[in-house]
N, C-alpha and C positions, 0 to 999 in steps of 0.2 A: 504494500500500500504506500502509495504518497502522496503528498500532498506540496501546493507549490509555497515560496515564501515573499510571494508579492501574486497580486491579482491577476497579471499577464504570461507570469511563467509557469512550468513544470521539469523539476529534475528528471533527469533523463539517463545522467550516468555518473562514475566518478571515474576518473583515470587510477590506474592501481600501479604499475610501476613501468617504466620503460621495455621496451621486448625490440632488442635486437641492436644493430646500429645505427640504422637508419630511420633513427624518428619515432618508430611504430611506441604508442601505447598497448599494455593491458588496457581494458576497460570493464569495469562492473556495470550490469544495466540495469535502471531499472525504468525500463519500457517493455510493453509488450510487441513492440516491435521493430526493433531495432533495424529491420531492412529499410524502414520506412524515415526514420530519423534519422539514420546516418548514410545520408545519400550523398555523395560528390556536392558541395556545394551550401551546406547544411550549417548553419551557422550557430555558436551556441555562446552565452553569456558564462564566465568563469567564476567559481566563487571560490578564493582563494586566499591566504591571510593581505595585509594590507601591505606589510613588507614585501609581498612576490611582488617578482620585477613582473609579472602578470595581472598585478590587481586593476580591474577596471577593464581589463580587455575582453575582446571576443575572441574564440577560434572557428577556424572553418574547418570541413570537413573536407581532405583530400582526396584520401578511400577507406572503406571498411572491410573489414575479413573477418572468417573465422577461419586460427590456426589453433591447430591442437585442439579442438574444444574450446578455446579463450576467442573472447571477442576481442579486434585489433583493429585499430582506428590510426590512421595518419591525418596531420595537422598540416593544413600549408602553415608554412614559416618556420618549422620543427619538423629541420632535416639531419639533424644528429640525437645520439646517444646525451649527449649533454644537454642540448634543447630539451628532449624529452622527459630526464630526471627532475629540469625543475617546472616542469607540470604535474608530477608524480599528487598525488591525493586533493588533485583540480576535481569541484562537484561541478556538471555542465548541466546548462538550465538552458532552455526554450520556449523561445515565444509560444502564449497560448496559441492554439489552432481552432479549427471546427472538429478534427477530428478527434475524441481523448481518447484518453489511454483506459483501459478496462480497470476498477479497483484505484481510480487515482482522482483526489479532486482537489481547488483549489481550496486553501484559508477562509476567504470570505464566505464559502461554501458550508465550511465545517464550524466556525465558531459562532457561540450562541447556541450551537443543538445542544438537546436535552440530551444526557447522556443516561443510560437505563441498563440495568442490572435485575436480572429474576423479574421483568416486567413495572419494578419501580425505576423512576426518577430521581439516580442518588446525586445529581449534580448537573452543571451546566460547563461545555467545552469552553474555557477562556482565550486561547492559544495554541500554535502549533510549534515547537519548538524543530529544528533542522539540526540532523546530526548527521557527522557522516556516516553511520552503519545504519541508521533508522530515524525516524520523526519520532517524536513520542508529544503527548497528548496531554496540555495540561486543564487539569479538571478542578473546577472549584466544586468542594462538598464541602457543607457549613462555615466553618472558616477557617479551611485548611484548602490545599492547593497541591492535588495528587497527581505524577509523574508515571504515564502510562504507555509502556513503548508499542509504537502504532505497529502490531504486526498481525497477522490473521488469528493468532491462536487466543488474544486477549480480546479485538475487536472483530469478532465473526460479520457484523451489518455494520454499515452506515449507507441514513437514507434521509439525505437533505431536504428530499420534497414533505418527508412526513416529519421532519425536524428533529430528526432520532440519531444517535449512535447507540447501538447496542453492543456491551462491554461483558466481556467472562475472565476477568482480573483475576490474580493467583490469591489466594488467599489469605487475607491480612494487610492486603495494599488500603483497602478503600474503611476499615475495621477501627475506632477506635481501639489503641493498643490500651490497653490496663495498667494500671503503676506500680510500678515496680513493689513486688509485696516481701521482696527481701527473705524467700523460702525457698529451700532445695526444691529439684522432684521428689525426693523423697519424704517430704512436709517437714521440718526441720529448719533452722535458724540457720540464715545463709552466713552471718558470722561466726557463730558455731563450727558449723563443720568447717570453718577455714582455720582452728584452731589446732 
């Protein structure tokens, strides 16, 4: 799942590390179609620290492969091994389209939905937080502010038109925890037994 971090884009891939001499990226994707986004000519917004001599740039897309089962992507401009290592963990973002991506929507899309567990309405989506291995999903419930990584096995639905995420969180994320009652498992005085 993802989602974008401005109203016009969607991440699409990150770069993983240089493959070969000439240029070629790794790339991790997360599109479900990659023939389609990384066509010759394909241009993508870079999100990278502010020190990369890359901040603020675009790259294009030169050609795409798959070798070995890895997807591999060349850049114009990033025609060596060294060009390519410092684009190494670059997230690529693309203008919205008409066409989405299946399981992916933007921010404006998702915050403000009710967020629901076993049918209640334990909280309301505040943000979408961007990480590079996953989004994760931050939830206001009463007045606390829960961190929930945006993946299928926690967020089975999300359904913008009916204003809903439906969340299956591991248990104890969403739970007031108890205070500390200062007792073994074995029912016992926890300074006790450290004696």
């Amino acid at each position: 799942m993802d989602v974008a971090a401005e109203r016009n884009q969607l991440r699409v891939g990150r770069l993983l590390k240089a493959h070969g001499l000439k240029g070629a990226l790794k790339l991790e994707l997360y599109t479900d179609n990659p023939e389609r986004r990384f066509v010759p000519g394909a241009e993508f917004t870079l999100q990278v620290p502010e020190a990369s001599t890359w901040h603020g740039k675009t790259v294009t897309v030169r050609e795409y492969r798959v070798m070995n089962g890895n997807s591999v992507v060349f850049l114009d401009g990033v025609e060596d091994r060294t060009a390519a290592e410092s684009l190494v963990r670059a997230i690529l973002w693309v203008d919205q389209d008409d066409e989405p991506e299946d399981d992916a929507w933007y921010d404006h899309q998702l915050v403000g939905l009710d967020v629901v567990r076993d049918d209640a309405v334990i909280g309301r989506l505040l943000r979408v937080e961007h990480l590079p291995a996953q989004d994760l999903l931050i939830v206001k419930t009463g007045d606390r502010e829960v961190m929930l990584p945006f993946v299928q096995a926690f967020v089975p639905s999300v359904d913008p038109t009916a204003g809903r995420i439906v969340i299956t969180p591991p248990t104890g994320l969403f739970e007031e925890l108890p205070a500390d009652d200062q007792t073994t498992a074995s029912g016992g005085d926890a300074s006790a037994a450290s004696e």
